[in-house]
C-alpha positions in Angstrom: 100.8 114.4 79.9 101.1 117.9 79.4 99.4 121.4 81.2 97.8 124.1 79.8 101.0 125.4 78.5 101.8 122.5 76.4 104.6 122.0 78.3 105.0 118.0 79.4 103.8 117.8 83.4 104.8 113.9 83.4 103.7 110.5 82.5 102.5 108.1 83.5 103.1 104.3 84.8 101.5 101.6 85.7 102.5 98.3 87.1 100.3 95.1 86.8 101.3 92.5 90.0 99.2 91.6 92.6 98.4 95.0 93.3 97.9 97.3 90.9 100.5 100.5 91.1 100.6 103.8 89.6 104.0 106.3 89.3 104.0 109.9 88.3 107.5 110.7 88.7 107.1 114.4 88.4 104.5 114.4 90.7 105.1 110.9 92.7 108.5 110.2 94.4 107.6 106.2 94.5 105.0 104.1 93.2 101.8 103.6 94.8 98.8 101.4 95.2 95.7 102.2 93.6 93.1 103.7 95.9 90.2 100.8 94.5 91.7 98.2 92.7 90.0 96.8 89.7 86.9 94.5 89.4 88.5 90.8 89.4 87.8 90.3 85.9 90.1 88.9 83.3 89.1 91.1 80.5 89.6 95.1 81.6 88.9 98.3 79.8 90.6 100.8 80.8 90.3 104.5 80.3 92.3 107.5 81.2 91.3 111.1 81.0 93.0 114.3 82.4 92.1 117.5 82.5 94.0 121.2 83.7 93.6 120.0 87.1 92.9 116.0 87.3 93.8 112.6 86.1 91.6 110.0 86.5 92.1 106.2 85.6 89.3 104.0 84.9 88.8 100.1 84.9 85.6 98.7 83.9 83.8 102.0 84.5 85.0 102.2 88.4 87.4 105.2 89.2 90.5 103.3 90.7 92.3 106.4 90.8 91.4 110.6 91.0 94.6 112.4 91.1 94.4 116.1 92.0 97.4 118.1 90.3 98.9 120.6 92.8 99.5 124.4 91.3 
């Protein structure tokens, strides 16, 4: 991912177990749950969109995760 400057902020992970898991090791020092974990469906569509200030994951249109950048 990258800022408003183009310069790369960080990236980002995610880890498929029993819980679902997020890492943004520029912004996270371990990896954590998501907030709402997805629908139990076996088919997911996921979408991810970030903005200057935001990422937000989706799965199966629910928000599992709305990450606020700091400044």
């Amino acid at each position: 991912m990258n800022g408003k400057d183009g310069n790369e902020i960080s990236t980002v992970y995610l880890t498929f177990w029993n819980e679902i898991k997020y890492w943004l090791p520029k912004c996270t020092s371990e990896w954590i749950s998501l907030p709402v974990q997805p629908p139990e469906k076996v088919e997911k569509i996921w979408t991810i969109a970030k903005t200057e200030t935001v990422l937000i994951i989706m799965c199966n249109s629910i928000e599992v995760l709305n990450f606020q950048f700091a400044d």
